[in-house]
Residue, then its C-alpha position, 0 to 999 in steps of 0.5 A: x794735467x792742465x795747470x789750473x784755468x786763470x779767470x773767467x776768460x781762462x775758462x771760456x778759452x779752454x772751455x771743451x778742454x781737458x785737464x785735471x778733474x774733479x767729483x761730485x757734491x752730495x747734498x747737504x747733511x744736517x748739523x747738531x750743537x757737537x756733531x756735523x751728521x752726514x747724509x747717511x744718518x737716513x736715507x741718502x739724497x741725490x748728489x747735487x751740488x750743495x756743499x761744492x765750492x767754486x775757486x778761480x780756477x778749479x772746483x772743491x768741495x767743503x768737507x768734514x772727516x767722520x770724527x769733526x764737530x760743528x763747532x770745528x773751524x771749516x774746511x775745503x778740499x781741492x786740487x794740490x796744483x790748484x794753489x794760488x802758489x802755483x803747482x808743487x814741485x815733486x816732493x814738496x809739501x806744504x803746510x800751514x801757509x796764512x791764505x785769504x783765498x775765497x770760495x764761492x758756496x754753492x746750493x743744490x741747484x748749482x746757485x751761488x749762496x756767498x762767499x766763504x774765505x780761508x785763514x790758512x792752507x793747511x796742507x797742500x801737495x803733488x806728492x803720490x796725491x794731489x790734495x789741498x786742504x784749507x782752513x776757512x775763518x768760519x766754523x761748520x755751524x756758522x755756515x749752516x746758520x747762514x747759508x743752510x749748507x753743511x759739509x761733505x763728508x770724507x769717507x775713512x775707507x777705500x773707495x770699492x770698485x764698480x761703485x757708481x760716482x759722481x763728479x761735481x764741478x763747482x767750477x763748471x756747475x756740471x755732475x758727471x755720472x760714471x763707475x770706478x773702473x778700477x785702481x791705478x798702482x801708480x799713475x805718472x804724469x810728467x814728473x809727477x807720481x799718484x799712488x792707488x788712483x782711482x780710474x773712472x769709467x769713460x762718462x766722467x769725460x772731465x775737462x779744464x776747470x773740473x779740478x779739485x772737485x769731489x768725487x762722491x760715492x752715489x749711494x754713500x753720498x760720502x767724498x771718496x776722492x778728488x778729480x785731478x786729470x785725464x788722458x787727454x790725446x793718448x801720449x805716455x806719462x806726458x803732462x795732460x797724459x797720465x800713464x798707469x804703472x803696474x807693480x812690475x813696471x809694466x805702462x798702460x796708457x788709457x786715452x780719454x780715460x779720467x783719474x782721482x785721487x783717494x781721500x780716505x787716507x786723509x782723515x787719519x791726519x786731522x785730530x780734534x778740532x781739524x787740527x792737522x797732524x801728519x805725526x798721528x797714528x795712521x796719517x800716511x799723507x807725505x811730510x814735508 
């Protein structure tokens, strides 16, 4: 797990490099004056890269949750150590920290459409996950009018094995095309620990820069995870290294075999109007 690529120069200089991954973007879904529809209201287009997001340094997505309105401020999704404060310390949480931090909107092409910026971190962490949540100072319908874009949305259940991905690369304007190989008990990076990672295929080779992008269910067009690392040079549980530990304690190392972080634990979380609660019935997430 690579700390997050620094600007332009960065990208160029770890540019065939390894780190922290991230996932695909579906197309857009359509929009009505209450409910954001996602794709699978009719029949699910190919994953591009409409609804990613490009940060300074890592990929994201924007998202929904199944229960989010049009009206409700708008969300992006990406890597915990993708915080501008830098990569969260093992147990910590943050929360509902004032962000002006910007986000360039993507087309389905891979374009830039605009600029998209924060009003808040809502919810950031390296705990048994690595996710960061923003809270942009625009809502869903006003992104849709401007831009023609509309969120991703997060799906509510467990990713399922052998399903085909796609991991969408904001950052990298790059699709990676793989299954999920399977389920990680724990997976632990330096001093860090994931818990239930998904496991990719070998084809989603992801590189420096790819963190934080949505991994996309291919035939759902639904955010089933984000991309966060890989094994880069087959070293056990070192940073850039992460080891699988089973339920028994048993470590498996997998060299050039990449991880991500499920998501549909995170609707759970959120309540009306976006509005997180870490107190909500079901919201498993870590509390600071």
């Amino acid at each position: 797990m690579k700390k997050p690529l620094i600007g332009t120069f960065a990208a160029l200089l770890f540019a065939g490099a390894t780190a922290l991954a991230g996932a695909p973007a579906a197309t857009a879904s359509t929009t009505t004056s209450t409910n954001v529809t996602s794709p699978q209201a009719g029949k699910v287009a190919a994953v591009t890269f409409a609804g990613t997001v490009a940060l300074s340094n890592c990929s994201g997505s924007l998202v929904r949750f199944p229960a989010s309105t049009a009206n409700d401020p708008a969300l992006v999704l990406s890597n915990g150590h993708c915080l501008e404060s830098g990569m969260p310390g093992p147990g910590q949480v943050v929360t509902n920290q004032t962000s002006s931090r910007s986000f360039t909107l993507l087309n389905a092409s891979g374009g830039s459409l605009g600029t998209v910026k924060a009003s808040k971190m809502v919810y950031g962490t390296m705990t048994d996950t690595d996710v960061s949540i923003y809270q942009l100072n625009t809502t869903y319908a006003a992104i849709q009018s401007r831009y023609g874009i509309a969120p991703l949305t997060v799906a509510a259940t467990h990713p399922v094995q052998g399903s085909s991905i796609k991991v969408v690369s904001g950052y990298w304007k790059k699709i990676y095309s793989c299954s999920a190989d399977g389920f990680a008990y724990r997976l632990k990076e330096a001093d860090w620990t994931f818990k239930d990672s998904l496991r990719y295929t070998s084809t989603c080779n992801v590189i420096g820069g790819t963190s934080g992008s949505p991994v996309v269910d291919a035939n759902s067009g639904q955010v089933v995870a984000v991309n966060n690392t890989i094994n880069e040079d087959g070293q056990r549980c070192t940073l850039n290294n992460p080891c699988e530990v089973d339920q028994n304690g048993a470590v498996t190392v997998r060299p050039g075999i990449g991880y991500a972080q499920e998501t549909y634990i995170i609707p759970a979380c959120f309540g009306a109007g976006n509005k997180l609660d870490l107190t909500r019935a079901g919201c498993t997430l870590p509390r600071p």
